[in-house]
N, CA, C and O atoms as a DFTB+ gen file, in Angstrom:
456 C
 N C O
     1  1       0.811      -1.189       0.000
     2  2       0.000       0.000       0.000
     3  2       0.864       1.267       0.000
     4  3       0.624       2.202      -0.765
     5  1       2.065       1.275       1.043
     6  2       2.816       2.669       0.792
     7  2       3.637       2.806      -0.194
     8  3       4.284       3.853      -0.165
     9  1       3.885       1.922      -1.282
    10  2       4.448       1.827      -2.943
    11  2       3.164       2.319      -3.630
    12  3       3.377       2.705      -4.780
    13  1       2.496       2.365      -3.417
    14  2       0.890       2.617      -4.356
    15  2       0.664       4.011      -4.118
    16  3       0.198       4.686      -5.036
    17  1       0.931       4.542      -3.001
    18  2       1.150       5.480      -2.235
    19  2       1.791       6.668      -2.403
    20  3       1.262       7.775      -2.495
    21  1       3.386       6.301      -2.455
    22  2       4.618       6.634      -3.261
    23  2       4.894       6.752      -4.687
    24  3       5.771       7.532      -5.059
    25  1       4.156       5.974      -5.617
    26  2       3.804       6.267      -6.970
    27  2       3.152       7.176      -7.321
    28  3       3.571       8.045      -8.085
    29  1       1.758       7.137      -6.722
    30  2       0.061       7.904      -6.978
    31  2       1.335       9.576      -6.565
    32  3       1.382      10.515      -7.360
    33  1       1.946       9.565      -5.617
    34  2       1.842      11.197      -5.409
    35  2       3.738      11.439      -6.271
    36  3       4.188      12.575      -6.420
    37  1       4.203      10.710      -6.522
    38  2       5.434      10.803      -8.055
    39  2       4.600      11.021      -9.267
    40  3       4.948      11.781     -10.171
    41  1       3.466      10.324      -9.270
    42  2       2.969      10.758     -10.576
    43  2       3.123      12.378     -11.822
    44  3       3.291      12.488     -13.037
    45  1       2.974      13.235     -10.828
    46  2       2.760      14.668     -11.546
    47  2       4.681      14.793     -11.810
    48  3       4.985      15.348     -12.866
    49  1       5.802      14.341     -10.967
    50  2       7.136      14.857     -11.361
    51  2       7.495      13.885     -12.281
    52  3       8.337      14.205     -13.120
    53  1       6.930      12.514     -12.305
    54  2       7.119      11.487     -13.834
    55  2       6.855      12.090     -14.848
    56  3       7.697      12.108     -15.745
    57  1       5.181      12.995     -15.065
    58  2       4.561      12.700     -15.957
    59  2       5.462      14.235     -16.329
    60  3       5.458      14.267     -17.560
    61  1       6.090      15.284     -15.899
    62  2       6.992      16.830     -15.769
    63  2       8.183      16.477     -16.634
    64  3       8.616      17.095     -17.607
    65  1       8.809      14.890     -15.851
    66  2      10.147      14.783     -16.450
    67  2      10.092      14.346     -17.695
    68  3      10.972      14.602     -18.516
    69  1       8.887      13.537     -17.990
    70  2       9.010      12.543     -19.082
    71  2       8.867      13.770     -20.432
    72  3       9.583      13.930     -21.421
    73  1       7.072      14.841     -19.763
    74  2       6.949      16.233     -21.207
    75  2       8.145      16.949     -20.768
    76  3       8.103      17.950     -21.482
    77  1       9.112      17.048     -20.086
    78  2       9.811      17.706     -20.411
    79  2      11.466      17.471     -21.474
    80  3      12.099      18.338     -22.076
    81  1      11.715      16.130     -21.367
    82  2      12.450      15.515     -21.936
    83  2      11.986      15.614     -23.124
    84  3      13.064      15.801     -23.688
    85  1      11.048      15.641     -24.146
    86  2      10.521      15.823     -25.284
    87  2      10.224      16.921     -25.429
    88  3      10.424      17.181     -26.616
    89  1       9.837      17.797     -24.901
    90  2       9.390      19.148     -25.092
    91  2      10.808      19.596     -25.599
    92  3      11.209      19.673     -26.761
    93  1      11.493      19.886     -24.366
    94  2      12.671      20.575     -24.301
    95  2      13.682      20.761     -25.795
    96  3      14.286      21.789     -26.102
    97  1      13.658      19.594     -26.501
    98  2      14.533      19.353     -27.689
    99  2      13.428      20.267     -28.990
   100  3      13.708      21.080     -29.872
   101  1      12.504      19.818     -28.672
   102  2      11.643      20.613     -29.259
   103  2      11.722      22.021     -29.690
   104  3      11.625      22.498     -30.820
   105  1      11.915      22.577     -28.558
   106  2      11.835      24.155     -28.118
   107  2      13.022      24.413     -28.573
   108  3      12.871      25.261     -29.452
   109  1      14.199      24.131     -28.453
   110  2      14.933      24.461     -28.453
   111  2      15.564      24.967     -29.903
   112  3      15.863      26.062     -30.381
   113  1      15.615      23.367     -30.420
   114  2      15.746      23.390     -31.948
   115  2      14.685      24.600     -32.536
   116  3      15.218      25.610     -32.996
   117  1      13.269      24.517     -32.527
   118  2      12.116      25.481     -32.802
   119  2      13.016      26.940     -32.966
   120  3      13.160      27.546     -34.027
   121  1      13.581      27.337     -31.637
   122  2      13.979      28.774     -31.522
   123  2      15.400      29.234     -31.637
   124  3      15.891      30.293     -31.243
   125  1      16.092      27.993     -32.397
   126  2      17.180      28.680     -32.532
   127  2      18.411      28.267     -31.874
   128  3      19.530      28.508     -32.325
   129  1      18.109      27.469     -30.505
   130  2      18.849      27.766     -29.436
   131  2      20.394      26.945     -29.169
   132  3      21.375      27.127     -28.448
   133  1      19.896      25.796     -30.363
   134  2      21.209      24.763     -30.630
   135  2      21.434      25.009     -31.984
   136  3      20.669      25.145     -32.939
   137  1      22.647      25.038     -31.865
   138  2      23.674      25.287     -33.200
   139  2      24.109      23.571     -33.953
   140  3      24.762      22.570     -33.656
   141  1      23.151      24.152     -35.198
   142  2      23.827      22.546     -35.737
   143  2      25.115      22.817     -36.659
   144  3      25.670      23.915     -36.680
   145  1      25.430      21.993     -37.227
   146  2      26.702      22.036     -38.623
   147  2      26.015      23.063     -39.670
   148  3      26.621      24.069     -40.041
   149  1      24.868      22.784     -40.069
   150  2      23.821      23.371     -41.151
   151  2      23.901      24.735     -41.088
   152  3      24.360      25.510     -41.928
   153  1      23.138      25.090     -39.415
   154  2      23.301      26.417     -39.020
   155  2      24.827      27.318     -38.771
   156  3      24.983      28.534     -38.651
   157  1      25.717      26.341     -38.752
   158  2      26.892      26.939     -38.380
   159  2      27.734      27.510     -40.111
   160  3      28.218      28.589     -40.453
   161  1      27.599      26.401     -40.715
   162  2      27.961      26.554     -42.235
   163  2      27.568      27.552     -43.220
   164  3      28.359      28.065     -44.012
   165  1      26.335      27.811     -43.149
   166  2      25.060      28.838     -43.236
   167  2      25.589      30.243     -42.624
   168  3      25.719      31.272     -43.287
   169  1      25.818      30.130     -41.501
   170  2      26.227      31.987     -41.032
   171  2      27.299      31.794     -41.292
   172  3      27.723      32.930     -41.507
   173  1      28.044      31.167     -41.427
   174  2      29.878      31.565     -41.576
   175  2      29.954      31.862     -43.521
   176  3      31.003      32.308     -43.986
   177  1      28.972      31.612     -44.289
   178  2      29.353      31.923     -45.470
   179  2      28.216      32.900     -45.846
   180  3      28.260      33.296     -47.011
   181  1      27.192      33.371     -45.067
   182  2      26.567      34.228     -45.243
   183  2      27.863      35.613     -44.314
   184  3      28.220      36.599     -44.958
   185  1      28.128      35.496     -43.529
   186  2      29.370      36.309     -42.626
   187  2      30.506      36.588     -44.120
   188  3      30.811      37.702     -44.547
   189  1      30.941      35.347     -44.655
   190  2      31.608      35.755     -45.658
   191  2      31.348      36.458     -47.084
   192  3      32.356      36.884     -47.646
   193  1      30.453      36.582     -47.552
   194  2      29.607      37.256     -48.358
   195  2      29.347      38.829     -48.130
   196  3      29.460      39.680     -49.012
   197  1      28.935      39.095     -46.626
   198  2      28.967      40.300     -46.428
   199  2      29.901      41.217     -46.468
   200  3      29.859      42.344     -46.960
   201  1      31.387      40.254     -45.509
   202  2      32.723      41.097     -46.006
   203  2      33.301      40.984     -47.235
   204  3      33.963      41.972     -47.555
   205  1      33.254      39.935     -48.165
   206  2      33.760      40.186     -49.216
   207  2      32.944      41.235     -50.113
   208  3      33.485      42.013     -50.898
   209  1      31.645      41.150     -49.898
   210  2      30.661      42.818     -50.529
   211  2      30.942      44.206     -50.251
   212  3      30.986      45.137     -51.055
   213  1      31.185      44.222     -48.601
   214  2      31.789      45.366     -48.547
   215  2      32.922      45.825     -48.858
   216  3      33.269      46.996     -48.709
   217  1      33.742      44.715     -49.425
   218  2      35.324      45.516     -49.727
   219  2      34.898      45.521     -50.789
   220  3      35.130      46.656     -51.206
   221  1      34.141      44.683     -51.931
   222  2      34.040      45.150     -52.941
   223  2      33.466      46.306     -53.795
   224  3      33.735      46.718     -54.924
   225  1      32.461      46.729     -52.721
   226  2      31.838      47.768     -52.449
   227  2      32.306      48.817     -52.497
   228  3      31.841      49.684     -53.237
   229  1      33.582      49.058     -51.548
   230  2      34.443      50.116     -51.313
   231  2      35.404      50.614     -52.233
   232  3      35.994      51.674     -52.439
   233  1      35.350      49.450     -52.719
   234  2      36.537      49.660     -54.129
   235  2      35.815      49.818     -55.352
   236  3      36.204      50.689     -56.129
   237  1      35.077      49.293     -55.572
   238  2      33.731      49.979     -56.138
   239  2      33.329      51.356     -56.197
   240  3      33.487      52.028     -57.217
   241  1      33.015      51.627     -55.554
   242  2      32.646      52.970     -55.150
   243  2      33.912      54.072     -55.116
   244  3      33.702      55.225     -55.494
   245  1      35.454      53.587     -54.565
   246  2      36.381      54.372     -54.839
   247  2      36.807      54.606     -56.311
   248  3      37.199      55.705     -56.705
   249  1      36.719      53.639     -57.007
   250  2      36.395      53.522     -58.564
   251  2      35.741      54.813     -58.987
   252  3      36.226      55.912     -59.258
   253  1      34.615      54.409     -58.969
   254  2      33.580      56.034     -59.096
   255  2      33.480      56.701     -59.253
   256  3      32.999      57.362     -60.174
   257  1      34.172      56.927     -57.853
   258  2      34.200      58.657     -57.602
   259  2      35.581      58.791     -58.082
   260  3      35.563      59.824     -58.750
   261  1      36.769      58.303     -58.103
   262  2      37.946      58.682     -59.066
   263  2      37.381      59.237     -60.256
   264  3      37.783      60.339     -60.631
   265  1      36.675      58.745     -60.774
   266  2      36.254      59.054     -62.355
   267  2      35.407      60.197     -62.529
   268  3      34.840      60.378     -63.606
   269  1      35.213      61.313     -61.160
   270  2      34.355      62.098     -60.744
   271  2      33.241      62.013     -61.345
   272  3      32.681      62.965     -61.887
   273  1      32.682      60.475     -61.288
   274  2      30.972      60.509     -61.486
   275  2      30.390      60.406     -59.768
   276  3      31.004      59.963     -58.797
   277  1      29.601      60.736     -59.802
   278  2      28.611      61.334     -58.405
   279  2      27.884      59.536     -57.950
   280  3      27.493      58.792     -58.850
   281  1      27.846      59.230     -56.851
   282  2      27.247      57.967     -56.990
   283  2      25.927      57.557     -56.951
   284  3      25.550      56.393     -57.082
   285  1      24.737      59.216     -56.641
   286  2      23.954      58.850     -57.121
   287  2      23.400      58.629     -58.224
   288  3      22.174      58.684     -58.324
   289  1      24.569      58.203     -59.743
   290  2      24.175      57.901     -60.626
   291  2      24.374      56.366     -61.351
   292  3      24.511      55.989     -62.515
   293  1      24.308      55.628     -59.896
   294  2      24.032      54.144     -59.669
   295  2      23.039      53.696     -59.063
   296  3      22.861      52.488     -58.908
   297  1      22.121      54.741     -58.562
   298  2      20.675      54.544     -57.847
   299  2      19.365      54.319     -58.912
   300  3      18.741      54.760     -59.877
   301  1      19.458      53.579     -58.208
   302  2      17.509      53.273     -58.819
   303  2      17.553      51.903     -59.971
   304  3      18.525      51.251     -60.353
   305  1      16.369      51.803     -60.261
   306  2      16.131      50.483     -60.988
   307  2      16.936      50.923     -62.380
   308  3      17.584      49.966     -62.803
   309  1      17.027      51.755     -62.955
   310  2      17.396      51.625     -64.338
   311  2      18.757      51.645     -64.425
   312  3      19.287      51.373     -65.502
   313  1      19.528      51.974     -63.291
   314  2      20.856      51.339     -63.191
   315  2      21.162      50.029     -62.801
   316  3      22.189      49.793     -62.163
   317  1      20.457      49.253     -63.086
   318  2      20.987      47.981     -62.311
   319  2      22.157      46.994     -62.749
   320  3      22.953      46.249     -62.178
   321  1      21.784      47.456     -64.358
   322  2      23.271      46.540     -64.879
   323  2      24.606      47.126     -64.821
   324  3      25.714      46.596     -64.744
   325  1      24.165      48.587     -64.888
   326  2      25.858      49.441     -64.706
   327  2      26.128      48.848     -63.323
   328  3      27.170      48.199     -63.230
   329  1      25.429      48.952     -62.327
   330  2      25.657      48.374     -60.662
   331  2      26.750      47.317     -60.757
   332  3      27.893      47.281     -60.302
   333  1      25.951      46.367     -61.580
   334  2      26.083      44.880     -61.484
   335  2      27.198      44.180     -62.339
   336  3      27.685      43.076     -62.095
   337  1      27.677      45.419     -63.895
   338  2      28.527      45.410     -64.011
   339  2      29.935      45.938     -62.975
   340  3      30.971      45.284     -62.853
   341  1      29.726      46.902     -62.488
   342  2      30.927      47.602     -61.736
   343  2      31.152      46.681     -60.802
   344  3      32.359      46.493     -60.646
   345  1      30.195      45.773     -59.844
   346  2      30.495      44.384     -58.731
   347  2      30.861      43.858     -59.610
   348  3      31.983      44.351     -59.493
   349  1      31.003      42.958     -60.879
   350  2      31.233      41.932     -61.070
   351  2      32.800      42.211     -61.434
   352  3      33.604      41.285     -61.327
   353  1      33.230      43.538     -61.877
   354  2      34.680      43.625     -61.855
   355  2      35.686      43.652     -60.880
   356  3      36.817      43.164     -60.897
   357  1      34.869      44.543     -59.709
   358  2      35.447      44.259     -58.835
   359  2      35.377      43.261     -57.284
   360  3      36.008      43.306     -56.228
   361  1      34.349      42.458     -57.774
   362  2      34.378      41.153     -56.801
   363  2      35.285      40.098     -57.621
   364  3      35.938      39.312     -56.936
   365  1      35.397      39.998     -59.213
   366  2      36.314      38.466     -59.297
   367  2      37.463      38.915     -58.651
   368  3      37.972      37.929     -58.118
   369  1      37.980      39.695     -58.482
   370  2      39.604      39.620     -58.236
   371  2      39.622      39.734     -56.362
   372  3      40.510      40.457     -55.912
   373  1      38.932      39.230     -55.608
   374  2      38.741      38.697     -54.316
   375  2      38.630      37.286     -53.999
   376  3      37.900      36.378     -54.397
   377  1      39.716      37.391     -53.037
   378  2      40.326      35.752     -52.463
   379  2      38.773      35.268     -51.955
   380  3      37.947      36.007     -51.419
   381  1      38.655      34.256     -52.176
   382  2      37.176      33.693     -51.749
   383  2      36.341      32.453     -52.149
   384  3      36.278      32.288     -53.367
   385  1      35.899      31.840     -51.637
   386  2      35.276      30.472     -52.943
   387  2      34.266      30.498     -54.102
   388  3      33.076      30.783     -53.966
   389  1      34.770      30.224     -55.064
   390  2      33.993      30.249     -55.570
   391  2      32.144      30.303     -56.247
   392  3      31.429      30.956     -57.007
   393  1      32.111      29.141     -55.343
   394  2      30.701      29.319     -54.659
   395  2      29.627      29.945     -54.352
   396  3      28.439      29.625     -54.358
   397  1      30.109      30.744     -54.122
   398  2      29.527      32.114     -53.312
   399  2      29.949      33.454     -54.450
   400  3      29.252      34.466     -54.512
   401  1      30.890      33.301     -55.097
   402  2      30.837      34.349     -55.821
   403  2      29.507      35.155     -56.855
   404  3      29.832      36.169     -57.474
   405  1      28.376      34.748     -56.947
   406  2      27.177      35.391     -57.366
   407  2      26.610      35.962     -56.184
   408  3      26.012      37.023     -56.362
   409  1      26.639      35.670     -55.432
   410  2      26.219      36.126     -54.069
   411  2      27.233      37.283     -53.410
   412  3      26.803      37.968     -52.482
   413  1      27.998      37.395     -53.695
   414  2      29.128      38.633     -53.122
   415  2      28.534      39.514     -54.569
   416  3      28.160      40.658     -54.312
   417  1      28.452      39.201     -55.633
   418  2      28.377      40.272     -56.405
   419  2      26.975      41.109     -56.353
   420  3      26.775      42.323     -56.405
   421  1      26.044      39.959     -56.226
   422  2      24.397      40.422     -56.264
   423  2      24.442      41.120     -54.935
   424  3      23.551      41.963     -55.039
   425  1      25.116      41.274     -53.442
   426  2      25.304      41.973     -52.380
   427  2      26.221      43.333     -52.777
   428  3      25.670      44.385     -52.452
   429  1      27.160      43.432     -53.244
   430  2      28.115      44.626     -53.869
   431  2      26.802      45.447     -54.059
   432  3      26.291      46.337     -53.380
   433  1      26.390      44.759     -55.365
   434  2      25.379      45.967     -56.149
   435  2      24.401      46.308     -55.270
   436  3      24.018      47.477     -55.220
   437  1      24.000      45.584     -54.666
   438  2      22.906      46.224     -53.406
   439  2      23.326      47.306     -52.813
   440  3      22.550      48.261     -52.798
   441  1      24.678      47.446     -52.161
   442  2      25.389      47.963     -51.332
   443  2      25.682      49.244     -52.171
   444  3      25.693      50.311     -51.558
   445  1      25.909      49.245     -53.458
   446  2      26.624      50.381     -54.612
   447  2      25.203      50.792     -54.603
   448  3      25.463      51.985     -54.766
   449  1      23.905      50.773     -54.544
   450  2      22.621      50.938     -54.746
   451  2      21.698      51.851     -53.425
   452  3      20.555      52.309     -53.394
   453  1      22.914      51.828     -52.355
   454  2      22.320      52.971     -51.130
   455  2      23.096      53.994     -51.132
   456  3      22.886      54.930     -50.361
């Protein structure tokens, strides 16, 4: 009887540990909170994309204005290929993988575009 006893009132911290052991992985993964390979691979070449845009960007843009054109005459939609030409010259010649190189250039021109 005092095992029947001892169970009946464990019941509610069994039934806590057991949803919480499943929950928990749940939640976690859900919000972010564990870092897989996927997620880690993912920001480190999105991280690399951004700096290789901004230097290309910069040199880009120092380009430019050497040539005393004004840079708001890379703004707006009907510039988009001059943009996209001026990144694509000066992103190939950046150390970087290949891979990713449409993605550093399509970011440049964004960046040449504010």
């Amino acid at each position: 009887m005092i095992n029947k006893e001892r169970f009946e009132a464990a019941k509610p911290y069994i039934k806590g540990v057991v949803g919480g052991l499943v929950l928990a992985p749940i939640i976690a993964f859900s919000f972010g909170w564990v870092v897989t390979t996927g997620t880690m691979n993912e920001a480190v070449a999105n991280a690399k994309v951004e700096q290789l845009a901004a230097v290309c960007a910069n040199a880009a843009t120092a380009h430019w204005t050497s040539e005393n054109k004004e840079m708001a005459a890379l703004e707006g939609w009907e510039h988009r290929d001059e943009r996209e030409n001026l990144a694509k010259r000066f992103a190939v010649g950046l150390p970087g993988n290949e891979a990713i190189q449409d993605d550093v250039i399509d970011e440049c021109g964004d960046l040449l575009d504010t």
